[in-house]
N, C-alpha and C positions, 0 to 999 in steps of 0.2 A: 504494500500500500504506500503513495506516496501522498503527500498535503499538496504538495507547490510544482505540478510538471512543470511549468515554466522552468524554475528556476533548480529545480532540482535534477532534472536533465539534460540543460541548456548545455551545448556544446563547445568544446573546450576553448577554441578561438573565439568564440559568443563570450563568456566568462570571464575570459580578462581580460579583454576589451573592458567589459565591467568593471575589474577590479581596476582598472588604471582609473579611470575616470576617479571611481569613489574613492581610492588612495589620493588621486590629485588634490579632489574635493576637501577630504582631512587634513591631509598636510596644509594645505591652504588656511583653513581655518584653526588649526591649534597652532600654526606660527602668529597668526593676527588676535589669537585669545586667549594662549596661555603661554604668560611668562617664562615660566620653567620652558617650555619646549623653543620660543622664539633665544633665549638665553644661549641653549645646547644647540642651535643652528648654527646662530652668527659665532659662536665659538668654533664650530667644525669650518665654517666661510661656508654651511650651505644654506640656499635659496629653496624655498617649494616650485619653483621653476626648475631646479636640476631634474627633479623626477618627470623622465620623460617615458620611462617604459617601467615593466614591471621588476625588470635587473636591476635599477636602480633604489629598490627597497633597500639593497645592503649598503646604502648612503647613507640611508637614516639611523640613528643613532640611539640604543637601546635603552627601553627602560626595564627598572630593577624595582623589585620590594620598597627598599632604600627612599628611592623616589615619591617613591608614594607615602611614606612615612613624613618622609620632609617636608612635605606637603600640607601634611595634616593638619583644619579638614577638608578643605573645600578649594586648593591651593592649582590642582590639576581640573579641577573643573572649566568647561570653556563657552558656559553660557549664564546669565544670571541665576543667584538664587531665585526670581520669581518665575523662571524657566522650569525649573527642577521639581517635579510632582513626586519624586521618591529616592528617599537615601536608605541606602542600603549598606552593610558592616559586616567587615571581618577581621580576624583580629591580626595586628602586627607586632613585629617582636619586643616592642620595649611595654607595651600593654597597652598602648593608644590603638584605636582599630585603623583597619585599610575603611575609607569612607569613600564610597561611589555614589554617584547620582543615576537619575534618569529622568530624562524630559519625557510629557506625554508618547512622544512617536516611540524612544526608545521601549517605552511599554507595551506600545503595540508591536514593535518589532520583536522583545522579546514574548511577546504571548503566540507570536508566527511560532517562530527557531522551535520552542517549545511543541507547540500542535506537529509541528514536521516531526519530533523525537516523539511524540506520545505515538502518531500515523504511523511509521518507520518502524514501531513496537506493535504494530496491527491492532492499536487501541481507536474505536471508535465511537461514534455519537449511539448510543444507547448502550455504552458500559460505563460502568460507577468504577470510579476510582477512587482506593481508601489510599489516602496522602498521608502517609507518615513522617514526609520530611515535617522538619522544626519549621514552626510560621515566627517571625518578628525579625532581626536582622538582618539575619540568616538569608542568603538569597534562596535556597531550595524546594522551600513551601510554598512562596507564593509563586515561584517561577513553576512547578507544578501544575498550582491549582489554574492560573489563566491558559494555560496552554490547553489541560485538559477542559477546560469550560468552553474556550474557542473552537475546540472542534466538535462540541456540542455534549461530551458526555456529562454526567452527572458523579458531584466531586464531595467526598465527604473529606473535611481539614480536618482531621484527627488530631494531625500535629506528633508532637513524638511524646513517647512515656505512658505513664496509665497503661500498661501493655494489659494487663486481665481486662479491662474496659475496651481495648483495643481489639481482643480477641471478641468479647460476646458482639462489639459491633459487625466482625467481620461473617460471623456465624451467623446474625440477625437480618443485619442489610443485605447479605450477598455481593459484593462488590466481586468484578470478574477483574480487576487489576490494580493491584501494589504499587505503592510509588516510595523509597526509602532506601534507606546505606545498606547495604547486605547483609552485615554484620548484624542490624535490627530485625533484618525478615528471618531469619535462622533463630534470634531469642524468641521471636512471636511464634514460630513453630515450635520451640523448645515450651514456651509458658500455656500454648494449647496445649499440650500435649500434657500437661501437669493438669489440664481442666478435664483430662479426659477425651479430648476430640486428637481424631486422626485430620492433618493437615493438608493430604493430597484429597481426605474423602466428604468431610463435613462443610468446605469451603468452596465458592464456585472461582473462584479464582484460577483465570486462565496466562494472566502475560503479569511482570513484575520488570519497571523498570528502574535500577539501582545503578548508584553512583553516589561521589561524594567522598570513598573512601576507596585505598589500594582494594585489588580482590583477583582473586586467580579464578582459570579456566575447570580448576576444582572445586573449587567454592561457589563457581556457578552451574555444576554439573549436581552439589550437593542441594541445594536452594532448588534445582527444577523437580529431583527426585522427591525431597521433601513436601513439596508443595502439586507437584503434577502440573507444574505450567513452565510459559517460555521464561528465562533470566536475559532482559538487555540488558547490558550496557552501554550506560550515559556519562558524558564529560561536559563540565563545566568550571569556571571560577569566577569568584564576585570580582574581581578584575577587569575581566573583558564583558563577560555580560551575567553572568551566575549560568547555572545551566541552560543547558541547550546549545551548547559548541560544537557538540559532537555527539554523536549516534550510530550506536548498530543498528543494521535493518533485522528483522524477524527473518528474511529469504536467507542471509548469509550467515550473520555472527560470524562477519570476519573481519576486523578493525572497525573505525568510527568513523566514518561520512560527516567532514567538516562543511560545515555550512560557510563554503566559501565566496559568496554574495557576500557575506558581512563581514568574516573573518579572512586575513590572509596567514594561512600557518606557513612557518619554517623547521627546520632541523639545522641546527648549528652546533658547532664545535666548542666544548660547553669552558674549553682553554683558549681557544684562541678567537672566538666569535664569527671563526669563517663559515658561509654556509654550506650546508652537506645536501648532495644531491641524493633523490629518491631512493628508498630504500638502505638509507646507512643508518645507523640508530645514533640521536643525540639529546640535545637539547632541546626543549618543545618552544616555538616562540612563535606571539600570535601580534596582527595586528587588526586591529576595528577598524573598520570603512564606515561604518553606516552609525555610526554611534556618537550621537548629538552631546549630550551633558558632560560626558567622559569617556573620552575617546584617548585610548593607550594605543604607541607607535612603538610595534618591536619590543612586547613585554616580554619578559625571558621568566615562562612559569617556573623554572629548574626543573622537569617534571622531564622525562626519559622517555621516547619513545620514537618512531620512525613513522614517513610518508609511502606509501603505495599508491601511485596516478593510473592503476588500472582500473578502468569501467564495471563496476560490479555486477554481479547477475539481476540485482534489483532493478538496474537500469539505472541507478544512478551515477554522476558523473563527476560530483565529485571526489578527492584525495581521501584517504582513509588515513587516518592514523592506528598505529600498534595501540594494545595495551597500554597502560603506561607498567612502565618494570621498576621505577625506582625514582632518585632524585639528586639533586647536584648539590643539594646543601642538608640541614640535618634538622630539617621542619618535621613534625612528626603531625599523623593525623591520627584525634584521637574520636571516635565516633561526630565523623564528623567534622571536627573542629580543627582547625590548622594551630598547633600550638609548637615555637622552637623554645628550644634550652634555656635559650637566653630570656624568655618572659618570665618561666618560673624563678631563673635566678634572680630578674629584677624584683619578682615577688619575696622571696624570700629575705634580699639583701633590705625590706622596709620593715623587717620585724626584729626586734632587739633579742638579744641572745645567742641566734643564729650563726653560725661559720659559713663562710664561702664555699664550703666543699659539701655536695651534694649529690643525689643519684637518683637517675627516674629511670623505673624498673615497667615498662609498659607489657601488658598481657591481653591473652586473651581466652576470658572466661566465660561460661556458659555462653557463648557466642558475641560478646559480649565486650568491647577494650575496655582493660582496668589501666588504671595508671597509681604505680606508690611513688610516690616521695620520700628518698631515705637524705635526711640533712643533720649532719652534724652541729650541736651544740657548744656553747663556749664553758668554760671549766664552771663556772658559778652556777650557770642552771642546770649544766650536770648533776649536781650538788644536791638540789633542792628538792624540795618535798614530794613525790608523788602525782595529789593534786595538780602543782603548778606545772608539769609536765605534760599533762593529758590535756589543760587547758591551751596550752604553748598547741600542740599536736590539733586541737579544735582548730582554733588561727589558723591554722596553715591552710587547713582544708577549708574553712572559710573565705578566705580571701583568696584562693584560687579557683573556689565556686563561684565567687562574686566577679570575679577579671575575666575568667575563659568559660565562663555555664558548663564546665566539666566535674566534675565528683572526682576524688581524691581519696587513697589513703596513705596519711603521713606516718612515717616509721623515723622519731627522733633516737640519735645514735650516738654516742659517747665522743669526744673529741680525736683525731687522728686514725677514727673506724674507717671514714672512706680512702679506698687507695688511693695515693698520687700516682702522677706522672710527670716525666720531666719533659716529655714531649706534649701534645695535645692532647687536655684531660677528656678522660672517657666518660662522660656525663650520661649517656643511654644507654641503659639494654633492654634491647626490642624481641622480647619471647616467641610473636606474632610467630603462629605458621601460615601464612596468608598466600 
């Protein structure tokens, strides 16, 4: 099934012809509207008249995380605040979040991308879709729920948590497609299963599509068995547009069909920034054509994976990207949540007693990512009473519920417990068999 023949099987010389146009159009307008990017021109001597063809993208000059921190909040945005009908957040490493905008058209354009990923999942207008992605900053619930509204099905916002409520809705309403991180649909089959219902037989659920977090071709061979329906895979980030970047079709499950009308992806060389032609695995780096309030040039997600420009058996025409397999820096995702080292250390370095030497021990239990906190204490509150120790341990888990909406457990540890290194300290171990 496709949403957009147009544009979704338009032919390869049709397409970017397109994309030249609407890279001219961007470039154009983030030199004339935001500072940061007219800054990083006139520093390289380029003009948005150099981009004459589509080779000349690896002119333009990358953007990073970093950037976007610096920024914080509204600093990369290139149209007024009274343009902007929605801000959307994720978090970045010092505990400020990444903040994006969107003007009304972006919204329509992300409720399109979206309806193509829900289509592409053979999800149509007379199936209920129970959305378990997180609704409020989060792009993933609401980027859901308008796509699947747009193509006409019928959407229940769950939202995520309350899993036994989650369950009798799924048994009650019938909903025939899932929308949530993988990791959530495996505990939801795990917490039926505790109610007494079998998951492939008491539920009419037919297609599930997940994303959001790492997940292998085993883990979606387990999720179909479990449940008795199809597993896509979806990619997005609150960056470029939250979900909907990219999608398997239901015909193949074989890479992700970028929706390259609006996104231009690359693969580059993730040391030297040069770019890698089809088929080499690198760097994942995306640019926005069509994207009005916040529009990023050449963001380099760090996220691992490769291009394939063969025509699918869907008939569709655009590039697929791999899986992703990994990532170029040491961001960890924790259901869901994009959290690096360096946030909990910032969390922790605001609590008195605390040592700088710390460990996050991340798992994965009843289907489920845990994450401990093991942090060394300073001699004096080593010392002290019991109480004041459990209270310290509260803290912790407090205010890292409060910064990242993740759940924590803290494991405080006697002074000189965590190992050094004299090289780059080892701050994560990741259990994950994913």
């Amino acid at each position: 099934m496709i949403w957009n023949e147009h544009y979704e099987t338009m032919p390869r010389e049709e397409l970017e012809a397109l994309q030249l146009k609407r890279l001219q159009t961007t470039v154009e307008r983030v030199y004339a509207t935001v500072p940061f990017y007219r800054k990083k021109f006139d520093e390289m001597g380029l003009k948005p008249s150099h981009i004459k063809t589509l080779k000349d993208l690896k002119l333009l000059p990358f953007t990073v995380k970093t950037d976007l921190r610096d920024n914080y909040p509204f600093g990369l945005f290139s149209v007024p605040m009274e343009h902007v009908v929605r801000v959307h957040a994720s978090s970045g490493t010092t505990g400020k979040p990444i903040v994006v905008g969107y003007t009304r058209r972006d919204i329509d354009t992300w409720a399109e991308l979206m309806a193509r990923t829900l289509t592409a999942a053979g999800i149509h207008k007379g199936d209920i879709v129970h959305n378990a992605y997180g609704y409020g900053l989060f792009t993933g619930g609401l980027g859901a729920h308008y796509g699947a509204e747009k193509i006409g099905a019928s959407v229940i916002p769950i939202s995520g948590g309350n899993t036994k409520r989650q369950i009798m809705i799924m048994k009650d309403f019938g909903p025939t497609a899932l929308t949530c991180t993988p990791s959530y649909a495996l505990h939801l089959a795990d917490v039926a299963r505790e109610m007494g219902l079998d998951p492939a037989k008491d539920f009419r659920l037919r297609v599930g599509c997940f994303g959001a977090e790492p997940w292998s071709e085993n883990m979606r061979q387990q999720i179909e068995k479990t449940f008795n329906i199809d597993a896509i895979d979806i990619f997005g980030l609150s960056e470029v547009i939250g979900p909907g970047v990219s999608t398997e079709c239901l015909e193949a499950k074989n890479g992700l069909h970028v929706f390259e009308d609006h996104f231009i992806p690359e693969i580059i060389d993730p040391k030297t920034g040069e770019p890698l032609p089809y088929g080499e695995q690198g760097e994942l780096v995306f640019t926005s054509i069509t994207k009005e309030a916040f529009p990023v040039i050449r963001y380099r997600t760090r996220d691992i994976s490769s291009l394939n420009c063969e025509i699918c058996k869907c008939g569709r025409t655009f590039v697929r990207m791999a899986r992703v397999t990994g990532r170029t820096d040491d961001m960890l995702i924790i259901r869901g949540v994009n959290v690096f080292p360096s946030q909990i250390e910032s969390a922790l370095m605001q609590i008195e007693g605390l040592e700088p030497h710390y460990m996050l021990i991340v798992d994965r239990k009843d289907n489920l990512d845990t994450l401990e906190v093991q942090v060394e204490v300073n001699e004096k509150v080593f010392s002290d009473e019991v109480k004041k120790l459990e209270q310290l341990e509260k803290r912790v888990v407090r205010d890292i519920k409060e910064l990242f909406g993740i759940t924590c457990k803290c494991t405080l540890v006697e002074p000189k417990t965590i190992q050094r290194s004299e090289g780059k300290a080892q701050r994560v171990i990741d259990k994950r068999k994913i």
